[in-house]
C-alpha positions in Angstrom: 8.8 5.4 -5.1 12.4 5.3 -5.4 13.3 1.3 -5.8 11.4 -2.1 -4.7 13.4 -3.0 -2.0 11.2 -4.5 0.8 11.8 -3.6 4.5 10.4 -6.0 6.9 8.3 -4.3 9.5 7.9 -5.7 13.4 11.4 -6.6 13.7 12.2 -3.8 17.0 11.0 -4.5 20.7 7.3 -5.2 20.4 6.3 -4.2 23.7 8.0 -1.3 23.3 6.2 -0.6 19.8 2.9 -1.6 20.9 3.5 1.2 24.4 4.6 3.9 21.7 1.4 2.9 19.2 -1.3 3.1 22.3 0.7 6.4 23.8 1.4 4.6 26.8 3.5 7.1 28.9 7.6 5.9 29.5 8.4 6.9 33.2 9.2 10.3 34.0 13.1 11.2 33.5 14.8 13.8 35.4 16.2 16.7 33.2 15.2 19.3 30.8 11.5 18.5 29.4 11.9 17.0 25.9 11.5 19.1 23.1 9.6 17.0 20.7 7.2 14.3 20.9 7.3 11.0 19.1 4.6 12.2 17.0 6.7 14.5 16.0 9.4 12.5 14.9 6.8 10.2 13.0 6.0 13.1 10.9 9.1 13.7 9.7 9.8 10.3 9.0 6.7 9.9 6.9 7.6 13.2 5.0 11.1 11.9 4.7 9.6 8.4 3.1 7.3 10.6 0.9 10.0 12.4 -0.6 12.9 9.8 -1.3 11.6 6.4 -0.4 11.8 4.2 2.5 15.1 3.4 2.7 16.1 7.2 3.0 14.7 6.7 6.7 17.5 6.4 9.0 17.8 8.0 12.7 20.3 10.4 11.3 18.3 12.0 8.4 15.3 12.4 10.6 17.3 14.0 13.1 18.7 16.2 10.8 15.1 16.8 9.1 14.1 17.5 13.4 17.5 20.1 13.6 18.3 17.5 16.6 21.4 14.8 16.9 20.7 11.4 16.3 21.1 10.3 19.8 18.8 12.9 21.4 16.2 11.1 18.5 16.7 7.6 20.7 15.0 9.6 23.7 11.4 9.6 21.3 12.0 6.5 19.4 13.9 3.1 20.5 15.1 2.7 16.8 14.3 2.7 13.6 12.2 -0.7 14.1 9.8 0.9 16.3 9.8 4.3 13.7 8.5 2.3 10.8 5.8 1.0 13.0 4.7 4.2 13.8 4.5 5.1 10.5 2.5 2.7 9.4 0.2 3.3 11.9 0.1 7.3 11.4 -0.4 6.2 7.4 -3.4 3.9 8.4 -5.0 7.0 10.5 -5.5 8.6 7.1 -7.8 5.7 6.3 -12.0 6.4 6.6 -14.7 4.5 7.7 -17.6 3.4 4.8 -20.4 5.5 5.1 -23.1 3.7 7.1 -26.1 2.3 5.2 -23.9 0.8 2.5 -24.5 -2.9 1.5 -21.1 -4.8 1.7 -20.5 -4.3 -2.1 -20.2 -0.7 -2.0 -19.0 -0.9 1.3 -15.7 -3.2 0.2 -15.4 -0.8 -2.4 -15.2 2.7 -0.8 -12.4 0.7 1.1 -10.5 -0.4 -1.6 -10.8 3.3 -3.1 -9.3 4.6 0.2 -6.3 2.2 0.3 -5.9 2.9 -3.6 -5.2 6.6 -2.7 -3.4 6.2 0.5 -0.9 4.3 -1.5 -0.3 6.7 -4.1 -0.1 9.2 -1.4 2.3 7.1 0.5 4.4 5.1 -1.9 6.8 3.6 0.3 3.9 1.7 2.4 4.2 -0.9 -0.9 8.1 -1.1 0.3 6.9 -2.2 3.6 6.2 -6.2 4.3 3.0 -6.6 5.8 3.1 -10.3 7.3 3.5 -8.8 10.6 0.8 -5.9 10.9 1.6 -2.9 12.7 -0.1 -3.0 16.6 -1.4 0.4 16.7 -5.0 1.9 16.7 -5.2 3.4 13.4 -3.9 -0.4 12.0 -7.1 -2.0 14.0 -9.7 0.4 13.1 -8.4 -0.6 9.7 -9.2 -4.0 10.1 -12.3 -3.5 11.8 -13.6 -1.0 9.1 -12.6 -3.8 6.9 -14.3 -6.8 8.6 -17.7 -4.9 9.4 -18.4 -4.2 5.5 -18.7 -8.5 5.3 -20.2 -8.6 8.7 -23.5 -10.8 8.8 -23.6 -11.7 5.1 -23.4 -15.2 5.7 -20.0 -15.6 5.9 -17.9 -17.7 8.8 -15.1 -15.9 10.3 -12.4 -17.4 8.4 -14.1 -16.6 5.1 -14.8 -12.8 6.3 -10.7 -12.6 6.9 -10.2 -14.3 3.9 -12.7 -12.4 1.9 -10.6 -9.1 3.6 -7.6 -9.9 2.4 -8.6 -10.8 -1.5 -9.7 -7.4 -1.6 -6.7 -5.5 0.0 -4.3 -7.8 -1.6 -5.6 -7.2 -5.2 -5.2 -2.7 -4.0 -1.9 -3.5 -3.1 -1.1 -5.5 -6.3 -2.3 -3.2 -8.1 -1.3 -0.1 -6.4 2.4 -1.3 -6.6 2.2 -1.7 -10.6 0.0 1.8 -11.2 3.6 3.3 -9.0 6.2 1.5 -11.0 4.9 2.6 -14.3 4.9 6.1 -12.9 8.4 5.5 -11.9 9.6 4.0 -15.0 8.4 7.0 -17.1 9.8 9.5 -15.1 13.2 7.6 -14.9 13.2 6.8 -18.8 11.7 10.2 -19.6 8.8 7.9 -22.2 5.4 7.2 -22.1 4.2 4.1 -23.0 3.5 5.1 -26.6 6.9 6.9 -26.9 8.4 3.6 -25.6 6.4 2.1 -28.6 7.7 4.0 -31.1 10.9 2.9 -30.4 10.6 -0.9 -29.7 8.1 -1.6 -32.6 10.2 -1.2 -35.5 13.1 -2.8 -34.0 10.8 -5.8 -33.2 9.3 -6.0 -36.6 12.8 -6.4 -38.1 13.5 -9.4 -36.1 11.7 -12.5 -38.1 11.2 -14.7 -35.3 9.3 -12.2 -33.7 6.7 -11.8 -36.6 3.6 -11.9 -35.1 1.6 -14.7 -37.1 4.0 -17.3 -34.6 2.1 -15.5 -31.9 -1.3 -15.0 -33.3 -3.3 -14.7 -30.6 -0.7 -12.6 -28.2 -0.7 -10.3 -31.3 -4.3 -9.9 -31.5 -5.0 -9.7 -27.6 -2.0 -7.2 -27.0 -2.8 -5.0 -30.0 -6.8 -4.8 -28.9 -5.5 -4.3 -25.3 -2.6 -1.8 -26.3 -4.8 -0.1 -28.2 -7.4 0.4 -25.7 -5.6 1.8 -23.0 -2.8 3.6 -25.3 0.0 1.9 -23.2 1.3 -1.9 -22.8 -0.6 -1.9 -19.4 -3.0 -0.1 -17.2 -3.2 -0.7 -13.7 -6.4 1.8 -12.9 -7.9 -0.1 -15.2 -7.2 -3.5 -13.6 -8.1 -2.7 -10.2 -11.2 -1.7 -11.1 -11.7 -5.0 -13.6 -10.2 -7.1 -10.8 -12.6 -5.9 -8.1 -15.7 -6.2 -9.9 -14.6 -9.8 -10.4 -13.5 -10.3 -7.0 -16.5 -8.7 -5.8 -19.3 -11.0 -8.1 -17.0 -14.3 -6.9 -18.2 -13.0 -3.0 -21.7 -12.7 -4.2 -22.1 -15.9 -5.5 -20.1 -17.2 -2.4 -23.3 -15.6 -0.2 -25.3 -16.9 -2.8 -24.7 -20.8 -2.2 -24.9 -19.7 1.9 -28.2 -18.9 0.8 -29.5 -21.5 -1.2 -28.3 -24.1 1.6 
């Protein structure tokens, strides 16, 4: 993921988003038959955002990724508004279903595992603001796979969206710090301990710094470094954080119960 620079998604023509998400047909236009399809164009685009980050997605580099001209790319797409919907959309298709028989535990889990990996697959969906979700199928399916795994638990409907987004909030959290480690060692050229190795004895020269003014960040930090051989691990935190998440939903069910 090249950068954190968020682009805001929804900000085209949403009518004309939402016809391009459900392939709702434009009327027929005299001429030559087109020689792509706006599928095809979202291909690239997600390919292009793959490779070099969100911002590398303009008209003109998917064009030239298509062999076309930009304008002929405004005969698929109304702009790049309406693209990065698409995308989105086409990114969300890659997203399964839990397997049925699964009690909602498992269920919200084999979820968050899928939108762990889709985000490491697709970086630049962590560059995208979410606030306004993308319209298409693929986006709802998403939702509904999400909202069946809490279905009938005991749960109003505000709680069941709540309870949805606690869980895909922490993925995304996490997701975004697992990628920016990645990035910051392959931009530094360091791992973690390497980093260490450095830092460490400059910090130890420094008196203020001696860690008995910090005793318990010293003993907490040196356990935890230790550990997971690095200042941080992400993996590790998702998985910490959705047990926790997850046990702080069963005991929400678990007064529903006892009322």
């Amino acid at each position: 993921m090249t950068g954190v620079r968020t682009q805001d998604n929804g900000d085209g023509d949403p009518r004309r988003a939402i016809e391009l998400l459900w392939g709702v047909s434009a009327p027929p236009r005299r001429g030559p038959k087109p020689k792509l399809a706006p599928a095809d164009v979202v291909r690239a685009a997600v390919a292009l955002a793959d490779a070099d980050g969100i911002e590398a997605v303009t008209i003109r580099r998917v064009a030239e990724q298509l062999g076309v001209s930009p304008m002929s790319l405004y005969t698929y797409v109304p702009g790049r508004a309406e693209l990065l919907d698409l995308m989105i959309d086409h990114a969300h298709g890659e997203l399964t279903a839990p397997e049925d028989g699964l009690g909602w535990r498992a269920a919200l889990t084999a979820i968050a595992d899928d939108q762990w990996a889709l985000y490491h697959r697709h970086p630049w969906l962590l560059q995208v603001t979410t606030s306004r979700s993308a319209l298409g199928p693929h986006s709802f399916a998403k939702y509904e796979h999400e909202l069946r795994a809490v279905e009938g638990i005991g749960l109003g409907d505000v709680e069941m969206d709540a309870v949805v987004g606690l869980v895909t909030g922490l993925v995304r959290t996490t997701a975004r710090s697992s990628l920016d480690n990645a990035r910051l060692v392959r931009s530094s050229g360091l791992t973690d301990a390497q980093w260490w190795e450095r830092a460490g004895p400059a910090l130890a020269g420094i008196p203020a710094a001696d860690p008995a003014h910090f005793p318990i960040s010293n003993r907490v930090g040196t356990a935890a470094g230790e550990f997971h051989n690095a200042a941080e691990n992400p993996a590790y935190t998702f998985r910490f954080g959705l047990a926790r998440v997850l046990d702080g939903i069963e005991a929400l069910i678990g007064t529903r119960s006892r009322s």
